[in-house]
C-alpha positions in Angstrom: -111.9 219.2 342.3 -108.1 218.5 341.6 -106.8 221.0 339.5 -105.5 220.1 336.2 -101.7 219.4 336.2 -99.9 220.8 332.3 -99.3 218.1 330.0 -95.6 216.1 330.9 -92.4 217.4 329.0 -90.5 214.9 327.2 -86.5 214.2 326.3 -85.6 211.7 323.8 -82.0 210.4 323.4 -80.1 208.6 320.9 -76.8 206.9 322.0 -74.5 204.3 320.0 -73.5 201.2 322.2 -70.9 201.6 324.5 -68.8 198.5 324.3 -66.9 200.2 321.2 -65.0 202.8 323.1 -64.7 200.7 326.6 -62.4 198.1 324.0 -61.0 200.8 322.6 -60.3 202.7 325.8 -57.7 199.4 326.1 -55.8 199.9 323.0 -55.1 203.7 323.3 -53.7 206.3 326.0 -56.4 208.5 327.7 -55.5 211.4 325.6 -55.5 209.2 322.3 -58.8 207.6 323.2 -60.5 211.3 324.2 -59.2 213.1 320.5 -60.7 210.0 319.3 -64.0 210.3 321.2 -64.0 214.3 319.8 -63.4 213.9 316.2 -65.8 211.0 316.3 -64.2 208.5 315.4 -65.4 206.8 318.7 -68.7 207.2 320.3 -69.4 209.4 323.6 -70.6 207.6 326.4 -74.4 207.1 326.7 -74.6 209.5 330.5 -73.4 212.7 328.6 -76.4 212.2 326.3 -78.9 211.8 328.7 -78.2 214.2 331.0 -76.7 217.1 327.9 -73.0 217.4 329.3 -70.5 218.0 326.3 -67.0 217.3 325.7 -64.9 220.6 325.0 -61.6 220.0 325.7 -59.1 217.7 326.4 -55.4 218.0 327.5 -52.6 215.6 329.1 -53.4 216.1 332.8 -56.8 217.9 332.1 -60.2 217.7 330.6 -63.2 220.2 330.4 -66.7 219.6 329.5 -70.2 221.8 329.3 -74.0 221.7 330.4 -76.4 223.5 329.6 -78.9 223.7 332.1 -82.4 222.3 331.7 -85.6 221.6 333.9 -84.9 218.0 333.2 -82.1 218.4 335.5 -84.2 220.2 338.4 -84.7 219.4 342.0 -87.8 219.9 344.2 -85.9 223.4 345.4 -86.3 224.3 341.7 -82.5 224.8 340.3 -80.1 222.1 338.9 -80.1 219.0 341.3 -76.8 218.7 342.7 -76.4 215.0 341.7 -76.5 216.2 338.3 -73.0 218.9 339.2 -71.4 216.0 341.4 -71.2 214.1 338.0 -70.3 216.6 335.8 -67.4 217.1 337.9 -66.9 213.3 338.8 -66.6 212.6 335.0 -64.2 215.9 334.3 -61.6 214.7 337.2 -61.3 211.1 336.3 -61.6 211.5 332.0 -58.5 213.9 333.6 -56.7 211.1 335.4 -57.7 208.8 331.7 -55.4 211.9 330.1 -52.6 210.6 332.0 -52.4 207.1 331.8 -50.9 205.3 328.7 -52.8 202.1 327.1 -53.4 199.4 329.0 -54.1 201.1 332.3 -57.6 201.8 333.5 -58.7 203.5 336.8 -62.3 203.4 339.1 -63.2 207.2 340.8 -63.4 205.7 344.6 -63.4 208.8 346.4 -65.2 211.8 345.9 -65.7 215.0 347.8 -68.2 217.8 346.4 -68.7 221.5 347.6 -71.5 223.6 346.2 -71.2 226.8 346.1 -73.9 228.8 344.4 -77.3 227.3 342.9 -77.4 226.7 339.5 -80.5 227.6 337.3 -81.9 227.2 333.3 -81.5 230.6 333.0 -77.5 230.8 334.7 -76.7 230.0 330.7 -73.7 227.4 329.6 -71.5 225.9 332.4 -68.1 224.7 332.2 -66.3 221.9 334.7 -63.2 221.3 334.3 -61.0 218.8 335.9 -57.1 219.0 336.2 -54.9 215.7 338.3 -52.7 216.9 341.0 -50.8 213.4 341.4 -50.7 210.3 339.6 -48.4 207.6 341.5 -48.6 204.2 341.3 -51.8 202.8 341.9 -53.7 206.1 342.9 -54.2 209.3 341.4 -55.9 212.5 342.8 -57.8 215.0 340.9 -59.3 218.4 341.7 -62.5 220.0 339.8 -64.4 223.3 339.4 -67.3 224.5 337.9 -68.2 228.3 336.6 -70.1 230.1 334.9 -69.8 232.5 331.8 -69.2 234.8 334.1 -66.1 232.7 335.7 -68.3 232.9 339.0 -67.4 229.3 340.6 -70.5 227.1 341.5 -68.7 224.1 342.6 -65.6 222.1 343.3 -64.7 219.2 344.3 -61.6 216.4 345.1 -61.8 212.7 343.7 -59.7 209.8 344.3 -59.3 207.2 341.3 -57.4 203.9 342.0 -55.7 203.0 338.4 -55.0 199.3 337.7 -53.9 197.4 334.7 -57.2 196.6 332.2 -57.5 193.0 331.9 -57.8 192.0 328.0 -61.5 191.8 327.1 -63.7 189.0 327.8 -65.4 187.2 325.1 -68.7 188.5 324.0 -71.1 185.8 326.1 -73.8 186.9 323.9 -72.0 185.4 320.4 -72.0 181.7 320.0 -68.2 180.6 320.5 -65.9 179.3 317.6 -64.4 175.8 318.8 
């Protein structure tokens, strides 16, 4: 006889629909749209919900965010998948590359490179990533990212690539009959 497996854990998340901030992420400078996004004037993005990351803070050239770790976020080896870190620091290096760009400019992470350096674990407590852009030129910007600890122990880093283009003006919303 099999024996009995404990009854599955659930999450439940809320999020508010995206498409506000993406057309507001047009009209306003990365470090506009991100004071925006923490006073709440304009939603987070529906990723940091699921997987618990939190915006702390946000400077021109720099952004930091926290996790706390979960089981949710738990690999077959038992500590924090390291998918979950690779995005943590993906989204800290490129929200830092947003910091620099005025309105109108957008950019796409095509490169990134992740190191890990200690396992992470529910019971490591509170970690912080933080992301800081180490050239911005033209049409490519480089980034470089760490995450520690409370302890200021660093767990990860990483390098990203982010090629920054002008945003096209929205499209029309297809799913809204059209005025003639």
């Amino acid at each position: 006889m099999a024996p009995e497996l404990p009854p599955d854990r659930r999450k439940v998340i809320t999020w508010t629909d995206p498409k506000r901030a993406t057309r507001e992420a047009r009209r306003m400078s990365g470090v506009e749209f991100f004071d925006a996004m923490r006073r709440g004037r304009i939603p987070e993005p529906p990723f940091g919900k699921l997987l618990g990351i939190d915006l702390f803070d946000v400077g021109e050239g720099r952004f930091m965010m926290s996790l706390q770790p979960q089981e949710c976020h738990y690999n077959p080896m038992g500590c924090v998948h390291g998918g979950i870190l690779a995005t943590l620091l993906d989204s800290v290096m490129s929200a830092a590359v947003h910091t620099a760009l005025p309105a109108g400019r957008g950019y796409l992470t095509t490169e990134i490179t992740v190191k890990f350096l200690s396992p992470v674990f529910e019971v490591t407590g509170e970690i912080m990533a933080e992301g800081r852009v180490v050239s911005a030129e033209g049409d490519v910007a480089t980034a470089e990212g760490r995450i520690v600890d409370s302890r200021d122990v660093v767990l990860a880093t990483a390098t990203a690539t982010c090629r920054v283009f002008d945003q096209k003006p929205p499209l029309a919303d297809l799913s809204r009959p059209q005025e003639p």
